[in-house]
C-alpha positions in Angstrom: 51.0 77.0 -18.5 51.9 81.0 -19.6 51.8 83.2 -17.1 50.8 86.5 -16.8 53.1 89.4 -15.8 50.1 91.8 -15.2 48.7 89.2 -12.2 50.4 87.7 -9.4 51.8 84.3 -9.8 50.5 82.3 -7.2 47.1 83.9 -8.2 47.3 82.2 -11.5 48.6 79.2 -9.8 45.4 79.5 -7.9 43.6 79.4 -11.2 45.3 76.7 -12.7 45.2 74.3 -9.7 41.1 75.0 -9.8 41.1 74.2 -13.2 42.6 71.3 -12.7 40.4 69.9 -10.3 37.1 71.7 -12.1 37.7 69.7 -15.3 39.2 66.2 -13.6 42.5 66.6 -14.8 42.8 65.9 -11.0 40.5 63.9 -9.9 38.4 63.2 -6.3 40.7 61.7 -4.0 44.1 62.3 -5.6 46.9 63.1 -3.9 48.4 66.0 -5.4 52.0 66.5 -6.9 54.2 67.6 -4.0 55.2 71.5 -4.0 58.6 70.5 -5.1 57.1 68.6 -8.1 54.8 71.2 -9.5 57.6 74.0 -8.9 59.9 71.9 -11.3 56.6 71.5 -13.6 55.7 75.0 -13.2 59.1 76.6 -13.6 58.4 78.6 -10.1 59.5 79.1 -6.7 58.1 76.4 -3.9 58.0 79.3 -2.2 55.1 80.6 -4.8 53.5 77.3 -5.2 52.9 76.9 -1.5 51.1 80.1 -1.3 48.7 79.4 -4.0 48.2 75.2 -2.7 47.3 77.0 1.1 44.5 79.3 -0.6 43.5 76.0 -3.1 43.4 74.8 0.9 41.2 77.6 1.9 38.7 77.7 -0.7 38.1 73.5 0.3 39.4 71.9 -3.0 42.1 70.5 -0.8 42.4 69.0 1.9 46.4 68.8 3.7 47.2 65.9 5.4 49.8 65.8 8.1 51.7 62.9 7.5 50.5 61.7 3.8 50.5 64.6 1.7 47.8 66.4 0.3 44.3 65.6 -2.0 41.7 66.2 -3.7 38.8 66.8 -1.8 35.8 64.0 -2.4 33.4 67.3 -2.2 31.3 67.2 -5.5 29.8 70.4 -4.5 32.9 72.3 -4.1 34.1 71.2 -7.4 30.5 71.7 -9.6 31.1 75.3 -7.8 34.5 75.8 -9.0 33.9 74.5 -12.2 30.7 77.3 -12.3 33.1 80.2 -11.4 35.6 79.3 -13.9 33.1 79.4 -16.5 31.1 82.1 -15.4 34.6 84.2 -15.6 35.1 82.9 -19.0 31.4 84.0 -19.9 31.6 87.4 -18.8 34.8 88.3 -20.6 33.5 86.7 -23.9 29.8 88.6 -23.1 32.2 91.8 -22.8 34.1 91.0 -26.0 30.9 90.1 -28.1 29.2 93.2 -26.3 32.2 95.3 -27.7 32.0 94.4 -31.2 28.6 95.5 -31.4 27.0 91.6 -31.5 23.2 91.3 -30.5 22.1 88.5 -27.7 20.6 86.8 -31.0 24.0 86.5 -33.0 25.8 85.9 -29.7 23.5 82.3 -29.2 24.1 81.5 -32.7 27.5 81.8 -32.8 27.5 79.7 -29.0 25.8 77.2 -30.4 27.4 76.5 -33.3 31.2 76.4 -31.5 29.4 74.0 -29.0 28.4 71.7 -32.3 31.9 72.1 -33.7 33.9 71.1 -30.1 30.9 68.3 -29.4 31.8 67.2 -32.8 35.4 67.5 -32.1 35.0 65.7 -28.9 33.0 62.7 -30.3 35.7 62.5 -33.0 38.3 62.3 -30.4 36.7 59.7 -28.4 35.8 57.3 -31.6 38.3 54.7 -32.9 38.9 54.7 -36.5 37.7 51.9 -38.8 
């Protein structure tokens, strides 16, 4: 993970801990990494990680438990809404950057379209033993 001088770390910690869950690189029901373990992972302070786990806490993509640790929450809805957010911030920055150079809505969908083709591609590739 790079992190950003501009933004606060835990904020980005925030964002990569979403991720995380969003795209099932942690799945329902795990128990997450312990602060300690994901400050070593991270390169951070505990100090920073905890901060950022307590609002990942806050926004219901975690759930701490006393005695056994912490998890991933089994709330589907929570996570198809975090996964939205995240993309919908990733929309409206590339919508601003096409906007910028002047593209039309038109040549915007084509070009969509045909990176979704290539990384579908890509993907099934990926997934498909050779011969």
């Amino acid at each position: 993970m790079q992190l950003d001088d501009s933004r606060p770390i835990w904020a980005q910690l925030v964002d990569e801990f979403r991720r995380r869950i969003a795209s099932g690189e942690w799945p329902t029901g795990l128990k997450v990494p312990s602060v300690r373990e994901l400050a070593l992972e991270l390169g951070v302070n505990p100090n920073t990680v905890q901060k950022a786990l307590g609002e990942v806490d806050r926004l219901g993509l975690t759930l701490a438990e006393r005695t056994a640790g912490r998890f991933v929450t089994r709330d589907e809805v929570a996570i198809a809404s975090a996964r939205t957010a995240l993309a919908a911030a990733q929309a409206t920055a590339f919508v601003a950057t096409a906007n910028g150079l002047g593209m039309t809505l038109p040549e915007t969908v084509q070009l969509l379209e045909q990176r979704w083709a290539e990384a579908s591609d890509a993907a099934q590739t990926e997934r498909t033993p050779d011969e």
